[in-house]
N, C-alpha and C positions, 0 to 999 in steps of 0.2 A: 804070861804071854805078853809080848811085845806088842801096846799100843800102835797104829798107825796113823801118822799125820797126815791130815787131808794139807794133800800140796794147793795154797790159796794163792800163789804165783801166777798160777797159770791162767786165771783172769786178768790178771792186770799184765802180764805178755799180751794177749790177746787182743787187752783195750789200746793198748798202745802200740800195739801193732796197725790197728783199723787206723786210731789218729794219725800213725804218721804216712797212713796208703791214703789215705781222704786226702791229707796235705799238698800231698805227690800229684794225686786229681787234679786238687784245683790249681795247682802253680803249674801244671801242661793247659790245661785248659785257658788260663790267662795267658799265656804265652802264643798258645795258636792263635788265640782271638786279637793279640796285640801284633801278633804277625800275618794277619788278614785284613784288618782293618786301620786306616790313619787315622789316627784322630787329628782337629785342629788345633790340640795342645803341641803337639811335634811338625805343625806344616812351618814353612819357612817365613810364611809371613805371618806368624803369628800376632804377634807385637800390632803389626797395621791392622789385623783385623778386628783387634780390640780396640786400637782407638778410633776406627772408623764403623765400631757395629751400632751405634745410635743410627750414624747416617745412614747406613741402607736398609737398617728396617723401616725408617722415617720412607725416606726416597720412596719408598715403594707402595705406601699409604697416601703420604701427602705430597701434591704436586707444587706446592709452594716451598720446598725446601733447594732451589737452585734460585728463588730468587732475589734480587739484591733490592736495598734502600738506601737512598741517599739523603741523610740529611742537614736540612743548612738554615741559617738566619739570614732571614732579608729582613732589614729594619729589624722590625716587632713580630714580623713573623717568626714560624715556623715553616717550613717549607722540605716535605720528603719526598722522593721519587721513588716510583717501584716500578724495578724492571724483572722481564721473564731470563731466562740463560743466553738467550738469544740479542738480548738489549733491546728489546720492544717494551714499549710501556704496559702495565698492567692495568686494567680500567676496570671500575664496576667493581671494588670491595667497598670493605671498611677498613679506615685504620685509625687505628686510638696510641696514643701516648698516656703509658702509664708510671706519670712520676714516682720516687721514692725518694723520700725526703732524708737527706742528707744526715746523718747521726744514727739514724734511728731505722727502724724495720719497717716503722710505718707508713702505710700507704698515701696518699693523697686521693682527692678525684680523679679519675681517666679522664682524659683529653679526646677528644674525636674531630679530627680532621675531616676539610672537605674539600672534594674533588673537583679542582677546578679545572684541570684539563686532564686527559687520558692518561692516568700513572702519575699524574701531579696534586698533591693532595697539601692544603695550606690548613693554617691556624693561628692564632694569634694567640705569643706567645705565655704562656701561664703566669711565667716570674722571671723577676729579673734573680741576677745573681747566676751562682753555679747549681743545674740542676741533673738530676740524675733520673734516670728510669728505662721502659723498656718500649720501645714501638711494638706494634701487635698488627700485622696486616691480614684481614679474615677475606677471602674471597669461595664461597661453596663451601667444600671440605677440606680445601686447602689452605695453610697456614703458613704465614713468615713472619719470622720475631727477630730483634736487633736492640741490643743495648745501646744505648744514646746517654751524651752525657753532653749536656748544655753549659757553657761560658756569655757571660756577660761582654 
């Protein structure tokens, strides 16, 4: 009498039936949800929002991020302004000049400035020669920072 083969096909029909209906699932499923929702990868300004997403998460924490400094040598001085968006002078922080020394990564002492009239803030200057570093203006929980780069 004639053995019978157990047909073992018909698993692996079946398995591969499931994978390619699960497939079919999830590539509708991705589809609606791409067709319901924009993302910021496909908006039009994409591009601006990435090079501007430092600034409005900033903007939105610290108030010292619209304001400007000015700075300049009178004689031996150092002499910086800080103003609000508005052009009114900022009064009542601190502000430090934190050199870095020319070659090298290394830091020097911070400099601190003093306020001698409302948003005018002097010092007398550290070194002669070409000097590099970062102004730092702290007022509350507000912050404004400016690279500066000094000429003899």
């Amino acid at each position: 009498m004639p053995e019978r083969v157990k047909d073992g096909a018909t698993g692996w029909k079946i398995g591969l039936a499931l994978l390619v209906g699960v497939f079919l699932v999830g590539m509708a499923a991705t589809l609606i949800t791409a067709a319901r929702r924009v993302s910021r990868v496909v908006d039009a300004d994409y591009y601006s929002h990435g090079l501007h997403y430092g600034e409005t998460q900033d903007s939105a924490k610290n108030a010292g991020v619209g304001w400007t400094m000015t700075a300049g040598l009178s004689g031996a001085e150092l002499q910086v302004q800080v103003r609000d968006e508005s052009g009114a002078p900022v009064a009542g922080g601190v502000l430090r000049f934190e050199p870095k020394l020319t070659g090298g990564s290394q830091s020097a002492g911070a400099l601190a400035l003093a306020e001698s009239a409302p948003g005018v803030f002097r010092a007398r200057r550290p070194a002669q020669g070409e000097l590099h570093g970062t102004l730092r203006f702290t007022r509350g929980s507000a912050v404004a920072s400016r690279k500066l780069v000094l000429f003899n």
